[in-house]
C-alpha positions as CSV (number, residue, x, y, z in Angstrom):
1,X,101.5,109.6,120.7
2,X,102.7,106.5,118.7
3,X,101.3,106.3,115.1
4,X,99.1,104.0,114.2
5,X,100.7,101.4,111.2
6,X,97.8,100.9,108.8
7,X,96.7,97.2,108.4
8,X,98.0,95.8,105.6
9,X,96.1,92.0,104.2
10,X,98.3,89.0,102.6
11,X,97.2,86.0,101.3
12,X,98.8,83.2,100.6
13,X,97.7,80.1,99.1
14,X,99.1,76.1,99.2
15,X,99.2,73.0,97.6
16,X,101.7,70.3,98.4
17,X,104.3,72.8,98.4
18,X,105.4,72.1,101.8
19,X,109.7,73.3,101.2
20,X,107.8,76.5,99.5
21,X,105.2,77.6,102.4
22,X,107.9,77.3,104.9
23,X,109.8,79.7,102.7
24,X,107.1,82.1,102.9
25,X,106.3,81.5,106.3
26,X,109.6,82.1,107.3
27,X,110.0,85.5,105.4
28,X,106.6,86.4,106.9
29,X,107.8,85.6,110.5
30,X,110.7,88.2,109.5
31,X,109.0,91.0,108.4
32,X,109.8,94.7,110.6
33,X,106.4,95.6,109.9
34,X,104.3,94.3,112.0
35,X,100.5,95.5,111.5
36,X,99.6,92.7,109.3
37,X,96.8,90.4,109.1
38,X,98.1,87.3,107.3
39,X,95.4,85.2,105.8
40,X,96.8,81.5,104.5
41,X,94.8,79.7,102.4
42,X,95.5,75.7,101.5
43,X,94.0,73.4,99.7
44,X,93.9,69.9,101.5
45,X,97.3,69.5,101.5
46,X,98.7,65.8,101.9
47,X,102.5,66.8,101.8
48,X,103.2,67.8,105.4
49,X,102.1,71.5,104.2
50,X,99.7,71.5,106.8
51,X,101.7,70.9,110.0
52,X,104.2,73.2,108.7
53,X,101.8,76.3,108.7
54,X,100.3,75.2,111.8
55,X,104.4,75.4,113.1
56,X,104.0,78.9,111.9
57,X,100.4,79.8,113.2
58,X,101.5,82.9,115.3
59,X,102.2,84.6,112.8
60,X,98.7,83.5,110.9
61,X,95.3,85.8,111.3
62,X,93.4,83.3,109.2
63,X,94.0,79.8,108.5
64,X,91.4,78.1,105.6
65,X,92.2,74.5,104.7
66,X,89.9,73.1,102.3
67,X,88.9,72.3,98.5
68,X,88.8,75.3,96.3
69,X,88.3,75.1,92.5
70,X,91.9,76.5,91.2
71,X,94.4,79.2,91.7
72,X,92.6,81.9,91.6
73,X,89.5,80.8,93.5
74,X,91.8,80.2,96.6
75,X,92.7,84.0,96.1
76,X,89.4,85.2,96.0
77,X,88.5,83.1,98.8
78,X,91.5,84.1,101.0
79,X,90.2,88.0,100.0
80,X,87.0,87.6,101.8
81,X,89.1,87.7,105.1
82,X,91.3,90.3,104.6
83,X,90.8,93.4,107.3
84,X,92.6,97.1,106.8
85,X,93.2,99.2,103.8
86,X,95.6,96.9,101.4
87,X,95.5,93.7,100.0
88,X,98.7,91.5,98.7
89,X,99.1,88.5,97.2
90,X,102.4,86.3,98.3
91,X,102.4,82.8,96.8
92,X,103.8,79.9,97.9
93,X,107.4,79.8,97.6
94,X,107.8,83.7,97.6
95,X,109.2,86.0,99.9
96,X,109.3,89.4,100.8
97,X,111.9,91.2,101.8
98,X,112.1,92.2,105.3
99,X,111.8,95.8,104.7
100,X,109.1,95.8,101.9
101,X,106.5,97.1,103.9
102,X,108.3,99.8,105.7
103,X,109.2,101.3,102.6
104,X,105.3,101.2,101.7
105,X,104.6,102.3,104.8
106,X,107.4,105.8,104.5
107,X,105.8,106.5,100.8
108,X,102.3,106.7,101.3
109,X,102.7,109.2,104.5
110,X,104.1,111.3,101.6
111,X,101.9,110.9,98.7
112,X,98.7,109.0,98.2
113,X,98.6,106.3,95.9
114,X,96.2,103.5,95.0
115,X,98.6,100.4,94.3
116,X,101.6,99.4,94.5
117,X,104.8,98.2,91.8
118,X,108.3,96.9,92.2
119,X,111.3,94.7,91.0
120,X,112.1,91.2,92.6
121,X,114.7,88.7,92.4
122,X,114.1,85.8,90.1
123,X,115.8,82.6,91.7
124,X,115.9,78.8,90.9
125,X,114.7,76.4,93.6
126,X,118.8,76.0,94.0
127,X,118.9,79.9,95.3
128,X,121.1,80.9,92.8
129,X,119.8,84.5,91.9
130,X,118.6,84.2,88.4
131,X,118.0,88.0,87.7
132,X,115.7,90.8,88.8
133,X,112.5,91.7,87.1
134,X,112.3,94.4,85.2
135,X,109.0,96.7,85.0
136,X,106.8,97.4,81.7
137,X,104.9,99.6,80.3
138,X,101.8,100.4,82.0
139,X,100.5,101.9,78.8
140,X,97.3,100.0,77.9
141,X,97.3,99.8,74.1
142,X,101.1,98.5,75.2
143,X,100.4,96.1,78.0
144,X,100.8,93.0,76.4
145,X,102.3,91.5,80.1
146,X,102.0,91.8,83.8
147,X,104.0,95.1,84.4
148,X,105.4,93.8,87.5
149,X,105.4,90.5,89.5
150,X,102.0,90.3,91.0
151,X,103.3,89.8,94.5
152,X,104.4,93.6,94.3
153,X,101.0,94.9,93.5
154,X,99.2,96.0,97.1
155,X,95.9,97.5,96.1
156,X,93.4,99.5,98.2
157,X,91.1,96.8,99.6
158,X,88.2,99.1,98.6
159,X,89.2,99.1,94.9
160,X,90.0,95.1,94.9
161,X,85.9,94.6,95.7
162,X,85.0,97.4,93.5
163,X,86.3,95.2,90.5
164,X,85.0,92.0,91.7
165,X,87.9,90.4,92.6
166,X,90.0,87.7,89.9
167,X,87.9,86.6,87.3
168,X,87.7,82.9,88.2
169,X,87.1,82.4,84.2
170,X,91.1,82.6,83.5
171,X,92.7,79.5,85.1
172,X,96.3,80.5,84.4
173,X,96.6,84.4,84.0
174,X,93.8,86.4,85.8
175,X,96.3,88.6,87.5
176,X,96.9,90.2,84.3
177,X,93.2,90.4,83.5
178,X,93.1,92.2,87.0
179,X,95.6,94.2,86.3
180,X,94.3,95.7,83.2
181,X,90.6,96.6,84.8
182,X,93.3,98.1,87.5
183,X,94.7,100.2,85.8
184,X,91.8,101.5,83.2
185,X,90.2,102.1,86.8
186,X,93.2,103.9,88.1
187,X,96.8,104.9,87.0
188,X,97.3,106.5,90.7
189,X,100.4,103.7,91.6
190,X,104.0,103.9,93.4
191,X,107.1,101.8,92.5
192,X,109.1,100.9,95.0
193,X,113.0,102.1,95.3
194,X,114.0,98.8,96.2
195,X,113.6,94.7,95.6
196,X,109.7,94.0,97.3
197,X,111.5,90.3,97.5
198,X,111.7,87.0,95.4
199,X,110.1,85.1,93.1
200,X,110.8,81.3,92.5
201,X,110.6,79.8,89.2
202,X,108.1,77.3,88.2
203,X,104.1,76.3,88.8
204,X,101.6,76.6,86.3
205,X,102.2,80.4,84.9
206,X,105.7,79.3,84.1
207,X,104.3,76.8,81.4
208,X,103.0,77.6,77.7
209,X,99.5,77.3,78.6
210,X,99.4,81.0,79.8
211,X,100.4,82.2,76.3
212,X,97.3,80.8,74.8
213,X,95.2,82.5,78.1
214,X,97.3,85.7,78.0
215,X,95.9,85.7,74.4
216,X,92.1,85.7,75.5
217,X,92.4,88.3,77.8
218,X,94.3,90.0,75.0
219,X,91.4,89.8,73.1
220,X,88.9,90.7,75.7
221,X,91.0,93.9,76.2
222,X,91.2,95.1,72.6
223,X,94.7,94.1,71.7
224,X,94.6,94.2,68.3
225,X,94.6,90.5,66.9
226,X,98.1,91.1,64.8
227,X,100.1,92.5,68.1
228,X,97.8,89.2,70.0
229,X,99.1,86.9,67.1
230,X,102.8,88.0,67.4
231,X,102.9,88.1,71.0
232,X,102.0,84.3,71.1
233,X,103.8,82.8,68.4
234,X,106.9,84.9,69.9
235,X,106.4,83.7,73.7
236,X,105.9,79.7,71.9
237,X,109.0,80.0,69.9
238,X,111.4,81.3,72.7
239,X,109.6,78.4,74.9
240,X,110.3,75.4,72.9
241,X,113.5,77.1,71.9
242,X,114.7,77.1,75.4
243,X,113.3,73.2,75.6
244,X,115.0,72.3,72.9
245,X,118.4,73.8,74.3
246,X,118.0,72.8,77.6
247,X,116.9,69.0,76.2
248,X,120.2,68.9,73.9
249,X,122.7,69.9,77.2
250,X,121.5,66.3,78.9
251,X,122.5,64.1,75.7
């Protein structure tokens, strides 16, 4: 009797990213696992984004095209179609590796687990490989960052609802905010052996406005305000640093 893959949910959300969705698209479209419902979610796109996902719509459960108010609103919006036992978040402009999933898949037939970790590349719009990610510490008096790229966290679709989902509140950074009520809910996780996929530099978390939002949910976590202080004034002085260096190489 042929086993039965367990359903796995990704959503991905757009914005005039039209060169990024058909990234993701296309590493969708090559995935060996193939029990997936695929839920894309995009927000009145006027770039061309839309004909290129419909170019793609085979591979598409759920299509939702219309207004939403931010990042993580799309999410939670894309969330309320997903079917099966896990949930994932891919981005625009991300891919997963082809064999991702598989490896997910070979784990949990040997130990239960109730999310997922891993390492991605980090690339430049040019393709050239940047570096890989490293993973933190998932202590939480120590968890002053997301622990791994968010696209490599697949949660139990029963826990995702038990904690409500992203808090809409944070604008810039409520994946980490998730990921702390994650983990004081569970610390039951697996980290994958090899690269989940890629991650491509820039949007909105790349700027310094998540330092001053990583801060508040700091604060609503009971950071203590010194590490919460030093954290911020460190991430703004390597920022403008890196400005500065990268301003002075064009003169």
């Amino acid at each position: 009797m042929k086993e039965e893959l367990p359903l796995i949910s990704i959503v991905t959300i757009n914005l005039n990213n039209a060169a990024g969705i058909e990234r993701t698209l296309k590493s969708i479209s090559k995935l060996k696992y193939k029990s997936i419902n695929y839920v894309v979610v995009d927000g009145m796109s006027t770039d061309g984004s839309i004909e290129i996902i419909k170019k793609y719509s085979q591979y598409i459960s759920t299509f939702i095209c219309e207004k939403d108010e931010g990042i993580y609103n799309a999410m939670n919006k894309g969330a309320e179609f997903v079917r099966g036992d896990w949930i994932a978040f891919l981005n625009s402009g991300d891919i997963i590796y082809p064999d991702a999933l598989n490896e997910f898949h070979d784990a949990y037939n040997r130990q239960k687990f109730d999310f997922t970790l891993g390492k991605v590349d980090i690339l430049h719009d040019s393709l050239t490989k940047n570096k890989v990610s490293s993973l933190n510490n998932l202590d939480l008096t120590k968890l002053v960052k997301m622990p791994a790229p968010h696209m490599t966290i697949l949660t139990k679709k029963e826990i995702f609802k038990d904690l409500g989902g992203f808090n809409e509140t944070y604008k810039i950074s409520s994946d980490l905010d998730f990921v702390f009520r994650l983990i004081k809910l569970t610390d039951d996780y697996y980290i994958f052996k090899k690269k989940y996929g890629a991650f491509y530099l820039g949007g909105i978390s790349s700027t310094y406005l998540t330092y001053f939002e990583d801060y508040k949910i700091h604060k609503e976590h009971n950071i203590k305000f010194l590490t919460r202080i030093v954290i911020m004034l460190r991430k703004l002085s390597f920022y403008f640093l890196k400005k500065m260096l990268s301003i002075s190489k064009l003169r």
